[in-house]
N, C-alpha and C positions, 0 to 999 in steps of 0.2 A: 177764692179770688186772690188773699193776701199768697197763697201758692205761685200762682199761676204770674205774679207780679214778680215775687221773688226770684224765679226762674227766669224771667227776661230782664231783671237787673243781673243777674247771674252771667247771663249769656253774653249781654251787651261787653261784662266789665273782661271777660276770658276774651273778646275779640278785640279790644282796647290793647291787653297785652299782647296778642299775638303780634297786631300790628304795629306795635311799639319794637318789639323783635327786630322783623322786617327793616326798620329804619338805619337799626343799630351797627350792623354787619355793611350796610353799603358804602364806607371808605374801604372797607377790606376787600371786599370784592371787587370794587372797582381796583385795587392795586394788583390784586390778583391775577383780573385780564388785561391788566397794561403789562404784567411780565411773562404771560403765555402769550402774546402777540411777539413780543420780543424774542421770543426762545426758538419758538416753532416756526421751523421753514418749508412753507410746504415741495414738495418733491414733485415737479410735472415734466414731464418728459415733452423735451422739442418735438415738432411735428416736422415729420418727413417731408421734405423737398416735393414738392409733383412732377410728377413726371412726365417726360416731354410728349407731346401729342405729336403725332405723326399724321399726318393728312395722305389718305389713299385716293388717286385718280377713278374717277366712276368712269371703269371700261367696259360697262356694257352700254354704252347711252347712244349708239348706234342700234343695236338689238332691236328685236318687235316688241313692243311693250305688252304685258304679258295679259293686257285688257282690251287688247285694239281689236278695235272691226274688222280688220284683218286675219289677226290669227286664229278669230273666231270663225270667219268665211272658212279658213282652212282646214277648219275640223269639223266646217259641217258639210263639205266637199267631201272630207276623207270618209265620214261617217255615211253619205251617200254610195260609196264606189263598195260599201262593204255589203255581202248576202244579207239577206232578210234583215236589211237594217230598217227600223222605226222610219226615217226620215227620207228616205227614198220617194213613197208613194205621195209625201205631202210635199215638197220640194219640184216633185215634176206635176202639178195641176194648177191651176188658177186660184186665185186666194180670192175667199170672198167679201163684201164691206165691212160685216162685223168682225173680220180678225185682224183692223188694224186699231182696235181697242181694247183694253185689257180690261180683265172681267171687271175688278173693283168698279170699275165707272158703269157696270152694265147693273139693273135691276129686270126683275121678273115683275110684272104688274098684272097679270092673269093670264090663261091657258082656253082654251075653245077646240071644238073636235069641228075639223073641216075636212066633208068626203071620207066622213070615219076615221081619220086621223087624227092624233094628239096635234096643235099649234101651240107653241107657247110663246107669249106677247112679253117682249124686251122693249126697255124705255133705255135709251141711249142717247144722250148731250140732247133731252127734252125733244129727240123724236121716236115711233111707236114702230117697233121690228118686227115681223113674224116670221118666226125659224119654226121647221118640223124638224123631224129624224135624220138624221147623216148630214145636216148644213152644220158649218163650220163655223167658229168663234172664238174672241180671246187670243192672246199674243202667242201663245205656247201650242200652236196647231192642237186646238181644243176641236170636237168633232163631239154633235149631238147622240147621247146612246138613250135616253129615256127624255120623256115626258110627265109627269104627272100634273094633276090638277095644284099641288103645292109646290113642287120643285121639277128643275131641268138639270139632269144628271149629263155632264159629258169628259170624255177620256182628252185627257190632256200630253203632249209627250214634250218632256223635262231633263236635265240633264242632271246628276245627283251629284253628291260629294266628288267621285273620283271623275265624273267627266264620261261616265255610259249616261246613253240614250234611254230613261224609263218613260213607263206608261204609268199617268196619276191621275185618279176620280175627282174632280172637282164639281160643287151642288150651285146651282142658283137658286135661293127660296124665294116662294113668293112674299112681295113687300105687301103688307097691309095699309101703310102708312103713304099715302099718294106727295112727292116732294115739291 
């Protein structure tokens, strides 16, 4: 015990002088940094001038603007007058009610075989559709190619990155969950 006492009167009186140390040096120090303040000039370089802005007239602002309903009409005109183009055979029929809704808003809510046929029952803005095979759907000249008891498979035609006309598979599953 009389050790273990020793050793922290020991300890205390070593950190008594250090920090008597500590005390002794700060007029020197502080003179120290009063004449490196004094001495040292830092070196910054001026900042360059900016440079004049030149304002450019926007000469296209007569142009077709490059999202308008127009210049879309005209490529899907052009896209019509070409051989075995996609969009020919859908552009010359009558569009029917469900293709001025796009699928997201559409749900499958169940399927029924009428005169041996697949039906599949579409709920639409809270009223009850029934499409069979080759009826039409959805924004993108969607066109029924399956039925099953859990999903309505139909071919969609889209335009991709570069601007051709593809054919794309899109699913309706059936909803379990009545909204």
């Amino acid at each position: 015990m009389k050790r273990l006492s020793r050793a922290v009167v020991l300890a205390t009186l070593a950190l008594a002088v250090m920090l008597s140390g500590c005390g002794a040096n700060h007029d020197e120090l502080q003179q120290w940094m009063e004449q490196q303040r004094r001495e040292v000039k830092p070196s910054i370089q001026p900042l360059s001038p900016p440079k004049k802005f030149d304002p450019q007239p926007y000469v296209v602002a007569d142009a077709v603007e490059p999202f308008s309903t127009q210049k879309l009409s005209v490529a899907i005109k052009q896209e019509v007058r070409q051989p075995n183009s996609l969009l020919a055979s859908e552009l010359n029929r009558r569009k029917e009610p469900l293709e001025a809704y796009p699928l997201d808003s559409m749900s499958m809510v169940g399927s029924v075989n009428k005169q041996g046929q697949p039906v599949a029952l579409l709920r639409v803005e809270n009223l009850l559709y029934q499409v069979k095979l080759r009826d039409h759907l959805g924004q993108n000249y969607g066109k029924i190619v399956k039925i099953s008891e859990t999903d309505l498979v139909l071919r969609e035609i889209v335009q991709d990155a570069a601007g051709e006309w593809i054919e794309r598979t899109s699913t309706l599953q059936l909803q379990e969950k009545v909204r």
